[in-house]
MIFI-232713 format. One record per residue (C-alpha): x, y, z. Coordinates in steps of 0.1 Angstrom, whole numbers, plus 5000, padded with zeros to 4 digits. Layout:
BEGIN
XYZ ...
//
This chain:
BEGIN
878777574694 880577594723 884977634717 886777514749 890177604759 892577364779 894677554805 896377314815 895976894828 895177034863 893077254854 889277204840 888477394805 886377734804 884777884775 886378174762 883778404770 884278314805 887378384806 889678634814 893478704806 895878914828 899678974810 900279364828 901179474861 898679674879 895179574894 892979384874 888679434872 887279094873 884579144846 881179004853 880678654845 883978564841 884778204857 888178174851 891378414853 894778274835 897778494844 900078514813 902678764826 906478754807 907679024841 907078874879 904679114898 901879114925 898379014909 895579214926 892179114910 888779334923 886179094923 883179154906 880179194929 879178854941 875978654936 875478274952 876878004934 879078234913 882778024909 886178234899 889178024894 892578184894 895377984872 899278144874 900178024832 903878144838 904478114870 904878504877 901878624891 903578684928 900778714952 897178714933 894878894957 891178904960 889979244965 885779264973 883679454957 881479724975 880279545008 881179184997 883178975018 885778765016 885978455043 883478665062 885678995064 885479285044 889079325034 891479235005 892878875006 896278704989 894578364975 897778244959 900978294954 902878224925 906577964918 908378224898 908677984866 905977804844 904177514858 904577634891 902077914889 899477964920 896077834914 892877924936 889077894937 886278134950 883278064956 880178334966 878078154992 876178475007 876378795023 877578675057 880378485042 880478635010 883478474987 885478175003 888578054993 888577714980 892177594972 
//
């Protein structure tokens, strides 16, 4: 048995083992297998997220919940890569009030590109 959640009407379901909730300040370790990150903060701040180490096909959506995630950056792990480049990378940026939250999508396509930005 499978339990869904619904984020929100924009946003496709995940299974709760897949994903991964954010309410602190402070830099945030993607965990492993995790294919969706909700930001539930109740104080505005910058959202830095290190990625876990990338594999092809591997998906991570990013969904702002309250709108106070400020910038949610991507930060690779190791070697990876993000749009080619070895360096951190704001993905999204938040409204400042619920329903406005930033959302974004990486995708791992290989070692020369490593994770792309989607949306």
């Amino acid at each position: 048995m499978t339990i869904k959640v619904q984020v929100s009407d924009d946003f496709p379901a995940a299974p709760l083992n897949m994903t991964q909730t954010v309410t602190a300040a402070g830099t945030t370790t993607i965990l492993a297998g995790t294919q969706l990150v909700v930001f539930n903060k109740s104080v505005q701040s910058d959202s830095p997220c290190q990625l876990p180490a990338g594999s092809n096909g591997m998906e991570i959506r990013f969904y702002d919940n309250t709108g106070l995630a400020g910038d949610i950056s991507a930060i690779p792990n190791g070697t990876d890569k993000i749009m080619g480049v070895n360096a951190s990378r704001v993905v999204g940026s938040s409204g400042g009030s619920a329903g406005t939250g930033a959302t974004a999508t990486l995708t791992y396509y290989s070692s020369v590109l490593g994770w792309v930005v989607q949306s």
